[in-house]
PDB file of N, CA, C and O in Angstrom:
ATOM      1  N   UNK A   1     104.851 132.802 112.495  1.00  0.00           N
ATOM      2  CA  UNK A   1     106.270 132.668 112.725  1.00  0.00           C
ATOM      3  C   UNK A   1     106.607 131.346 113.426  1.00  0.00           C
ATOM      4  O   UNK A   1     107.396 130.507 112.990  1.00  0.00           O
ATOM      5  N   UNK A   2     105.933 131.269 114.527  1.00  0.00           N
ATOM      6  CA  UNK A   2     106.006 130.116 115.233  1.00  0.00           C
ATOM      7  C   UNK A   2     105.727 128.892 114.370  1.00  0.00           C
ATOM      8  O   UNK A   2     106.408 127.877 114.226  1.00  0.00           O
ATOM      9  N   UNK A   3     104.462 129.263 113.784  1.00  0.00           N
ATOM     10  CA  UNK A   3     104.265 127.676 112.622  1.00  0.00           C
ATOM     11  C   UNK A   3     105.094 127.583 111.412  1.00  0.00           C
ATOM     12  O   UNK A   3     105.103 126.626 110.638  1.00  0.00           O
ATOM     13  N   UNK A   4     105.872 128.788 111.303  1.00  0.00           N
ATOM     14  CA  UNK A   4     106.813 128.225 110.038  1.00  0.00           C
ATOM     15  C   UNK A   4     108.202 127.462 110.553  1.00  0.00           C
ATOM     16  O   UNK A   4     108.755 126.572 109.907  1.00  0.00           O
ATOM     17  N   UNK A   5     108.646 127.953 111.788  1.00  0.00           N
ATOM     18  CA  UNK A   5     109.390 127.614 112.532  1.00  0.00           C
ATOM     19  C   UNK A   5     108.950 126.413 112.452  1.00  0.00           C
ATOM     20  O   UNK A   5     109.267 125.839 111.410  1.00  0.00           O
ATOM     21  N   UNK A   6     108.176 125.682 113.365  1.00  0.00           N
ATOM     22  CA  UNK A   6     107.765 124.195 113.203  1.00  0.00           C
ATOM     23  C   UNK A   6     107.900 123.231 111.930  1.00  0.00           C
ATOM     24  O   UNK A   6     108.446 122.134 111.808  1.00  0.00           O
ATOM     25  N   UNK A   7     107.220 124.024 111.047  1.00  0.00           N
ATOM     26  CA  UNK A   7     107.280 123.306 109.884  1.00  0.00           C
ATOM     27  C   UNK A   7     108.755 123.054 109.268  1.00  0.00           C
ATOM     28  O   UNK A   7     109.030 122.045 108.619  1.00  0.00           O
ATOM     29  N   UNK A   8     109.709 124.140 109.562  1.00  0.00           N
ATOM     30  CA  UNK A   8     110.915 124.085 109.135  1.00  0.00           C
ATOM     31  C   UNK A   8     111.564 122.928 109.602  1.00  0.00           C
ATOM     32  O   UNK A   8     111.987 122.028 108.877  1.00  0.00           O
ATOM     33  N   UNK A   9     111.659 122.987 111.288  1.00  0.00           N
ATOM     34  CA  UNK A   9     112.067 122.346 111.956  1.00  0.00           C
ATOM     35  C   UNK A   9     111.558 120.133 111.667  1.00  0.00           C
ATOM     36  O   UNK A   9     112.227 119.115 111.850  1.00  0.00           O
ATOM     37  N   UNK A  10     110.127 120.366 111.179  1.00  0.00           N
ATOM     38  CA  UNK A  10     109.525 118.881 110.717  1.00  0.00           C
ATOM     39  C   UNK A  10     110.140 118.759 109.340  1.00  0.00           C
ATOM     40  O   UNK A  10     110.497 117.620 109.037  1.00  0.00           O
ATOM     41  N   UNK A  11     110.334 119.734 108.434  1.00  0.00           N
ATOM     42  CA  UNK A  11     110.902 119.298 107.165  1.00  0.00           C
ATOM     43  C   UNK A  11     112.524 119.153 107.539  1.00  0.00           C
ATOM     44  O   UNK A  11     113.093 118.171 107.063  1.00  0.00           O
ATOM     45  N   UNK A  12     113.077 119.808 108.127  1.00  0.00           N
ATOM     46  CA  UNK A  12     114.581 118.822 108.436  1.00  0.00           C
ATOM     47  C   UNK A  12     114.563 117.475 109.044  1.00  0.00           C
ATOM     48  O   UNK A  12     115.153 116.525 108.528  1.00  0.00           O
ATOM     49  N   UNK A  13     114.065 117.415 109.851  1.00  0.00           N
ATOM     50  CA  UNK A  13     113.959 115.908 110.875  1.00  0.00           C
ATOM     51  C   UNK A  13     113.165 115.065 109.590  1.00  0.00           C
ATOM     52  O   UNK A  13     113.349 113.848 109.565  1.00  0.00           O
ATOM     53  N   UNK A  14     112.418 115.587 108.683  1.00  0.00           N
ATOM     54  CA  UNK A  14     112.265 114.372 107.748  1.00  0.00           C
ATOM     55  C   UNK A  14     113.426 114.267 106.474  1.00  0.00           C
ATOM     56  O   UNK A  14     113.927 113.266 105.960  1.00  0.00           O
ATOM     57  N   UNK A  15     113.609 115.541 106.227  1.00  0.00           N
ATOM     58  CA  UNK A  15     114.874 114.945 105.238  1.00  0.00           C
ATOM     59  C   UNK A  15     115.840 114.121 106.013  1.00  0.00           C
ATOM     60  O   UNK A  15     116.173 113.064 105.477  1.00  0.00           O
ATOM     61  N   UNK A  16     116.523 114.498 107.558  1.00  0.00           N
ATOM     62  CA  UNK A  16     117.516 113.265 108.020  1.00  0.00           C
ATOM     63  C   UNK A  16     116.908 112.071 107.758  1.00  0.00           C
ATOM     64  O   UNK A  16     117.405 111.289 106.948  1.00  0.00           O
ATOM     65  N   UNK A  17     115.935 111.841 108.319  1.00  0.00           N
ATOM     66  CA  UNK A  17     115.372 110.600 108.378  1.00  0.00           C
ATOM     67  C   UNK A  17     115.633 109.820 106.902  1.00  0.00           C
ATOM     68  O   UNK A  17     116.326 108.802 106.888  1.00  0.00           O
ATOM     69  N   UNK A  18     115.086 110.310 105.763  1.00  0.00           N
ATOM     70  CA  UNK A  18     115.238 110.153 104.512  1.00  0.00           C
ATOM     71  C   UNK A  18     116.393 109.655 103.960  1.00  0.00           C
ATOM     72  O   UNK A  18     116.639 108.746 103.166  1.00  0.00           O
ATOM     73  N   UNK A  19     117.090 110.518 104.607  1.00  0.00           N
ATOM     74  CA  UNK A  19     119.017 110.382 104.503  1.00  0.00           C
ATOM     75  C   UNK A  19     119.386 109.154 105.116  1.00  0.00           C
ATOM     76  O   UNK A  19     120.136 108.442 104.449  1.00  0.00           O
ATOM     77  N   UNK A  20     119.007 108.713 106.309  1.00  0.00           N
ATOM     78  CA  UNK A  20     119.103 108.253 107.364  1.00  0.00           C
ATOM     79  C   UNK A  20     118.743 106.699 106.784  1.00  0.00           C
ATOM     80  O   UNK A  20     119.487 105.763 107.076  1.00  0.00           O
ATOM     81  N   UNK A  21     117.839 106.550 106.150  1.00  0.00           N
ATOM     82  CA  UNK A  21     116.610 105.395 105.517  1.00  0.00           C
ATOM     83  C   UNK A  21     117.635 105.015 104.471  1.00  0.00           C
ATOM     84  O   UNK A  21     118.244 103.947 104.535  1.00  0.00           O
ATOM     85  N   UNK A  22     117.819 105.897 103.510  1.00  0.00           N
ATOM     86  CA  UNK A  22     118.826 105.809 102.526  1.00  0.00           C
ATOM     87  C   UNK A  22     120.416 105.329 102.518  1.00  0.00           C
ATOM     88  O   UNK A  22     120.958 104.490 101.799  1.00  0.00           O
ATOM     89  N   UNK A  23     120.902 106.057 103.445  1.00  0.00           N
ATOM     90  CA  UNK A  23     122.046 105.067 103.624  1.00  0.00           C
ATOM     91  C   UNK A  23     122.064 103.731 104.867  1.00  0.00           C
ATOM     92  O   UNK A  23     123.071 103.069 105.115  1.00  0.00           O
ATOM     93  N   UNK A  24     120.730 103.546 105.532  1.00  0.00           N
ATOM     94  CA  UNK A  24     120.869 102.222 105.597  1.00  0.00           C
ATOM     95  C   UNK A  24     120.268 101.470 104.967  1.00  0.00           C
ATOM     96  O   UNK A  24     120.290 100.367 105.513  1.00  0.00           O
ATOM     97  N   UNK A  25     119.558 101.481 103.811  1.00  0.00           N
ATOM     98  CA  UNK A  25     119.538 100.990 102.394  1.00  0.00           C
ATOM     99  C   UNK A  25     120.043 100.646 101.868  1.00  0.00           C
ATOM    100  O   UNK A  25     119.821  99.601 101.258  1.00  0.00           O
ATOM    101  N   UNK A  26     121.156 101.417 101.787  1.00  0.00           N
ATOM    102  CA  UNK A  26     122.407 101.106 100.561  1.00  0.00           C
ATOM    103  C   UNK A  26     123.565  99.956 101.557  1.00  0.00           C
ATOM    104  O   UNK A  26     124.052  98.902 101.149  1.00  0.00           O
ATOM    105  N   UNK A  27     123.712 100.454 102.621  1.00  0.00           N
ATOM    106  CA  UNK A  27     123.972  99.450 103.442  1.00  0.00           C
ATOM    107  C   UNK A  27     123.991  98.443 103.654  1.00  0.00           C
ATOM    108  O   UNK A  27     125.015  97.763 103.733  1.00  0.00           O
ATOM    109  N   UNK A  28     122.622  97.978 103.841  1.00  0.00           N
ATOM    110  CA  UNK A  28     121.802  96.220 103.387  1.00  0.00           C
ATOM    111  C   UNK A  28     122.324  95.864 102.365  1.00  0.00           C
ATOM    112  O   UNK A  28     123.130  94.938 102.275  1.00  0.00           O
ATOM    113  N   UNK A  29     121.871  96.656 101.345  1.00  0.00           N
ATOM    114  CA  UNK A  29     121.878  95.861  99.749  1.00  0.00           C
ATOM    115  C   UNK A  29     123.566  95.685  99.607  1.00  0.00           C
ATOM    116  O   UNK A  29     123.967  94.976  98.684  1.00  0.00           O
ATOM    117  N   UNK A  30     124.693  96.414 100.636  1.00  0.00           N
ATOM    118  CA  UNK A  30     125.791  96.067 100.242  1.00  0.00           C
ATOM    119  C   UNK A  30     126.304  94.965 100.922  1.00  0.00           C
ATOM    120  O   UNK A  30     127.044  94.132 100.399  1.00  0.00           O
ATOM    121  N   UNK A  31     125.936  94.947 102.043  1.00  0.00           N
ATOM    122  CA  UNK A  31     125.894  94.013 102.632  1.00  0.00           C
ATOM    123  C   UNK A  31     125.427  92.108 102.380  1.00  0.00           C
ATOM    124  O   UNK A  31     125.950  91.039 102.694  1.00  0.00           O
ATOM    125  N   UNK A  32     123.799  92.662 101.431  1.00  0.00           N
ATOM    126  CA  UNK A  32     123.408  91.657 101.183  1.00  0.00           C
ATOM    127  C   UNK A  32     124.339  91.231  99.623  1.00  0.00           C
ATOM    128  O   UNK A  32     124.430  90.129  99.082  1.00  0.00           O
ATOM    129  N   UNK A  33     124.788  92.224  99.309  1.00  0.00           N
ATOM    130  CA  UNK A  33     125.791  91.920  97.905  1.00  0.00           C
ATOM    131  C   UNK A  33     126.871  91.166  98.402  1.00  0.00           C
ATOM    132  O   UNK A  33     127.173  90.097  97.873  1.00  0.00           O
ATOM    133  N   UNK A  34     127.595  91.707  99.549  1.00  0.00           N
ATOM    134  CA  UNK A  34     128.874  91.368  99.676  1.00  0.00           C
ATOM    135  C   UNK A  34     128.601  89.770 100.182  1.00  0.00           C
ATOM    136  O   UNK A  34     129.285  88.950  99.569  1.00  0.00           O
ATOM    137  N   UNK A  35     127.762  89.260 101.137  1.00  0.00           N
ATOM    138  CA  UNK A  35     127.555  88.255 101.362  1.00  0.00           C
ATOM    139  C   UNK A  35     126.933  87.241 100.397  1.00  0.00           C
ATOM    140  O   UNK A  35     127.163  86.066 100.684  1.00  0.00           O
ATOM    141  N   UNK A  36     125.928  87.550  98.928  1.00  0.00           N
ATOM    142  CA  UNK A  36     126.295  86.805  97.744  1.00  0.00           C
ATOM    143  C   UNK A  36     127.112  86.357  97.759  1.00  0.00           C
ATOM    144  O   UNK A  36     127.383  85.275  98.281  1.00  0.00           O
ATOM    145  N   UNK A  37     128.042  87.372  96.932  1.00  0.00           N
ATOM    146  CA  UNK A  37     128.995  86.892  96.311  1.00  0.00           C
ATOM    147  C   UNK A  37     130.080  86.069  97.296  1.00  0.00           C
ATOM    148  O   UNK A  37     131.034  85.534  96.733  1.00  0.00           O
ATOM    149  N   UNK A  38     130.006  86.004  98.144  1.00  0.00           N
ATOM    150  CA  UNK A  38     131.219  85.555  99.403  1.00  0.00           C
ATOM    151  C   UNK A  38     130.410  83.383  98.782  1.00  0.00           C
ATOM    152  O   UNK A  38     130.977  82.348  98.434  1.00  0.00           O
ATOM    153  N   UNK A  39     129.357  83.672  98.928  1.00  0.00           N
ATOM    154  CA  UNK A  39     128.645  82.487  99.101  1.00  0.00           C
ATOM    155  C   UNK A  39     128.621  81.976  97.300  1.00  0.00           C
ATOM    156  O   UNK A  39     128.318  80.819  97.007  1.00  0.00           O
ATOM    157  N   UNK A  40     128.841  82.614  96.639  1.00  0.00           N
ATOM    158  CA  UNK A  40     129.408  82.553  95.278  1.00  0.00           C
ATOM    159  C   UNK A  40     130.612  81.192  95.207  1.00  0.00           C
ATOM    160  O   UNK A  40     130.798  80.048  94.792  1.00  0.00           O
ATOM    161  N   UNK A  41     131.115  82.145  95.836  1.00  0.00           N
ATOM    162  CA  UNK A  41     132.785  81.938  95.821  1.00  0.00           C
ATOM    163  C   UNK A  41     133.273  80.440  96.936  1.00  0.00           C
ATOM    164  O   UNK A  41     134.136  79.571  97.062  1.00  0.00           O
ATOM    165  N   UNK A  42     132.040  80.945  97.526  1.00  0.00           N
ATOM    166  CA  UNK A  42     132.171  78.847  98.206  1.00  0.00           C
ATOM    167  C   UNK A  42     131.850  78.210  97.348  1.00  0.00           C
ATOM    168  O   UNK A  42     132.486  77.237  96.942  1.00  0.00           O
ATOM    169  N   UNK A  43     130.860  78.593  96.916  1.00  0.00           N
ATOM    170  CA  UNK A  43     129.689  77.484  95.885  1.00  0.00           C
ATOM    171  C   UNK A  43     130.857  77.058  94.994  1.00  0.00           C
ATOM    172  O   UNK A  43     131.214  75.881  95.020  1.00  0.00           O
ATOM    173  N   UNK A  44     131.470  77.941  94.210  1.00  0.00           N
ATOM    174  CA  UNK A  44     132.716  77.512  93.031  1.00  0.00           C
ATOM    175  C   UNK A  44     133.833  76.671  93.495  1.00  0.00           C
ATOM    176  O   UNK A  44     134.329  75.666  92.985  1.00  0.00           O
ATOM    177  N   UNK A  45     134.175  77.435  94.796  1.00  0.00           N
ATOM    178  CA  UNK A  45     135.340  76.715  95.372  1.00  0.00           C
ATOM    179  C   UNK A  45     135.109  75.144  95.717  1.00  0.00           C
ATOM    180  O   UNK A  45     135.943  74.324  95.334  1.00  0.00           O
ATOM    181  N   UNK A  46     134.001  74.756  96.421  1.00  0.00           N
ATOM    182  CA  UNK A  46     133.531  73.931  97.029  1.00  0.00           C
ATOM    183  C   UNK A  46     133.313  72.645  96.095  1.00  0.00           C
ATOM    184  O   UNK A  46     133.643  71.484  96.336  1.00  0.00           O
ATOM    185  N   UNK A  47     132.690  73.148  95.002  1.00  0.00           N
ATOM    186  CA  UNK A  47     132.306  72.493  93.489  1.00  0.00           C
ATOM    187  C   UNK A  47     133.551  72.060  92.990  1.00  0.00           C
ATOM    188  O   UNK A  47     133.973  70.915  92.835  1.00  0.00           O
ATOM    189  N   UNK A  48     134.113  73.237  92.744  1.00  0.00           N
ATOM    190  CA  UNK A  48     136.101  72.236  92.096  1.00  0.00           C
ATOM    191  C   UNK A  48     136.667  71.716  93.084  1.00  0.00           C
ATOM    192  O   UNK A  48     137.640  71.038  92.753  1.00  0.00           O
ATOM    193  N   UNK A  49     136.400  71.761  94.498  1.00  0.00           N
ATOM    194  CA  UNK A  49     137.322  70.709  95.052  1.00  0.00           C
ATOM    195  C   UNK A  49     136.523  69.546  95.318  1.00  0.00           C
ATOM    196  O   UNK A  49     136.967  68.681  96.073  1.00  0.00           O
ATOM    197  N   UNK A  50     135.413  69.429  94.791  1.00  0.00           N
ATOM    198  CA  UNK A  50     134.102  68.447  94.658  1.00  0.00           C
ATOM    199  C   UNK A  50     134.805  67.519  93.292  1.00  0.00           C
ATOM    200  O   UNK A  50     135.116  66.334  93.168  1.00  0.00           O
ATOM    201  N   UNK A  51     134.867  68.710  92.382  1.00  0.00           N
ATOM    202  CA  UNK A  51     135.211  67.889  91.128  1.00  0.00           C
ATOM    203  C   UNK A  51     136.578  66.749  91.338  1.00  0.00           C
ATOM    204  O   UNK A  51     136.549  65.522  91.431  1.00  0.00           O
ATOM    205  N   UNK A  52     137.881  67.814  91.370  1.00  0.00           N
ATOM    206  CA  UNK A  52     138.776  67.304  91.685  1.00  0.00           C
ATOM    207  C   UNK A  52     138.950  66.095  92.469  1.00  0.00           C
ATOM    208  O   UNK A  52     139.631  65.122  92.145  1.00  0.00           O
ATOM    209  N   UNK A  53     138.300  66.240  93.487  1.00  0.00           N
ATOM    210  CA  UNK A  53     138.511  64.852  94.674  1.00  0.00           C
ATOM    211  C   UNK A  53     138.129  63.769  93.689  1.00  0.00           C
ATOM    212  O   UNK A  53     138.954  62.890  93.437  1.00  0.00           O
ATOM    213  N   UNK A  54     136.584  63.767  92.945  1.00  0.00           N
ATOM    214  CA  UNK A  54     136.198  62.883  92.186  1.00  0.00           C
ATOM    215  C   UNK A  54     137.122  62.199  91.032  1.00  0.00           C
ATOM    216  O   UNK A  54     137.184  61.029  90.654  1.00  0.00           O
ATOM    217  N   UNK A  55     137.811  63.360  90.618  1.00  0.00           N
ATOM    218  CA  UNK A  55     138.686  62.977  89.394  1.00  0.00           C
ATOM    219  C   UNK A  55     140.194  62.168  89.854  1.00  0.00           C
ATOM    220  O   UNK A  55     140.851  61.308  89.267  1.00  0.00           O
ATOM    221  N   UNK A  56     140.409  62.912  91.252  1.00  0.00           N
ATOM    222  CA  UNK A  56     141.424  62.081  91.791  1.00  0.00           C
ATOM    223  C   UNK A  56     141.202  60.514  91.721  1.00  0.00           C
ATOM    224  O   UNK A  56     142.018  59.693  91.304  1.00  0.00           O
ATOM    225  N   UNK A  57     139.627  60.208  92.331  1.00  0.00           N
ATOM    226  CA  UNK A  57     139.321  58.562  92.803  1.00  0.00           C
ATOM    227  C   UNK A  57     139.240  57.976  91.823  1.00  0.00           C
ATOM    228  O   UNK A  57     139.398  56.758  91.743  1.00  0.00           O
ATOM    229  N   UNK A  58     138.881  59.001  90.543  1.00  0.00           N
ATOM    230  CA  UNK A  58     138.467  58.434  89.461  1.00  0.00           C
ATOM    231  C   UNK A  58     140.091  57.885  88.774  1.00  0.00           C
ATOM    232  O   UNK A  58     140.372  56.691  88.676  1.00  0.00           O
ATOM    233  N   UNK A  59     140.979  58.951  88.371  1.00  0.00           N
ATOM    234  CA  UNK A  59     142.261  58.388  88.421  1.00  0.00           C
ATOM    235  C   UNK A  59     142.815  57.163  89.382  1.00  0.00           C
ATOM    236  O   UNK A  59     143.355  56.289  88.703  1.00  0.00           O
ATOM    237  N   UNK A  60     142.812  56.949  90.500  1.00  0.00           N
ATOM    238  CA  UNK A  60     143.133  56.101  91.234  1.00  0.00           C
ATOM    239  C   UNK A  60     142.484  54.537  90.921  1.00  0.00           C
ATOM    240  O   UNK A  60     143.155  53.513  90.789  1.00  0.00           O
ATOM    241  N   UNK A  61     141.261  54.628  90.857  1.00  0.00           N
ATOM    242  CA  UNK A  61     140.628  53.096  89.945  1.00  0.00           C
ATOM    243  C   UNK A  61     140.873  53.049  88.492  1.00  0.00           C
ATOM    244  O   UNK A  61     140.780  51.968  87.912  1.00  0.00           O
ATOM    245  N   UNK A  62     141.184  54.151  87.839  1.00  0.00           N
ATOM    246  CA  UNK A  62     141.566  53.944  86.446  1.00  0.00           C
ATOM    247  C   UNK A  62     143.419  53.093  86.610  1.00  0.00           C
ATOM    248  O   UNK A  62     143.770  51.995  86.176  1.00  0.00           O
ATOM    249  N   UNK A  63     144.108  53.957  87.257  1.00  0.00           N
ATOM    250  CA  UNK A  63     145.568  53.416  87.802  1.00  0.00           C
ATOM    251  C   UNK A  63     145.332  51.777  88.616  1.00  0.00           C
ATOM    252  O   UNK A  63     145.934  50.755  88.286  1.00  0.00           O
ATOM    253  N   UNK A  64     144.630  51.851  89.375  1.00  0.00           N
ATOM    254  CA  UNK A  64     144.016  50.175  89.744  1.00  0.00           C
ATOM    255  C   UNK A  64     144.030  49.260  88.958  1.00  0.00           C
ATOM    256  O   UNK A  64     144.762  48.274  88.877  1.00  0.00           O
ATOM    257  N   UNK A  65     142.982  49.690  88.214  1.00  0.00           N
ATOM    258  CA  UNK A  65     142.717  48.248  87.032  1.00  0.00           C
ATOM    259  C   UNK A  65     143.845  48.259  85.799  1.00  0.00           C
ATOM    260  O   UNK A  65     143.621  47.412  84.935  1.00  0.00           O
ATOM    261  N   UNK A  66     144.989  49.067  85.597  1.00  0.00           N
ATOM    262  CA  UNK A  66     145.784  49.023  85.002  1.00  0.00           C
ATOM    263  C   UNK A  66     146.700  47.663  85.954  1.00  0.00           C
ATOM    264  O   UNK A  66     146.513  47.319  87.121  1.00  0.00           O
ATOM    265  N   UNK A  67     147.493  47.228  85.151  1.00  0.00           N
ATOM    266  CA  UNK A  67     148.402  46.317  85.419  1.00  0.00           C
ATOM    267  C   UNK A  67     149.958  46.968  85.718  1.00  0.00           C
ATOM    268  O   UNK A  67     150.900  46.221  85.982  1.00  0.00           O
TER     269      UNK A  67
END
């Protein structure tokens, strides 16, 4: 009685744990998702206002050497 008791008592404390493991699992990986894509979204942003600036200077010496 006593040892099933125990055992009962070790198979709950390992399913929490399990549970426990699991949603801070899913956690990370959302975490590590959400911070991708955040770093995505610089990378793109960062890149077209990379482009743009270029195309601006590039317009501006094209408008230059015009008369």
């Amino acid at each position: 009685m006593l040892l099933e008791r125990s055992l009962d008592i070790t198979a709950r404390a390992d399913a929490d744990s399990k549970k426990r493991l699991v949603g801070a699992q899913r956690a990370w990986v959302a975490f590590v998702h959400q911070a991708t894509c955040a770093m995505a979204v610089l990378i793109v942003a960062f890149g077209i206002e990379v482009r743009v600036a270029v195309f601006v200077e590039l317009w501006r010496g094209i408008d230059a050497l015009i008369p």
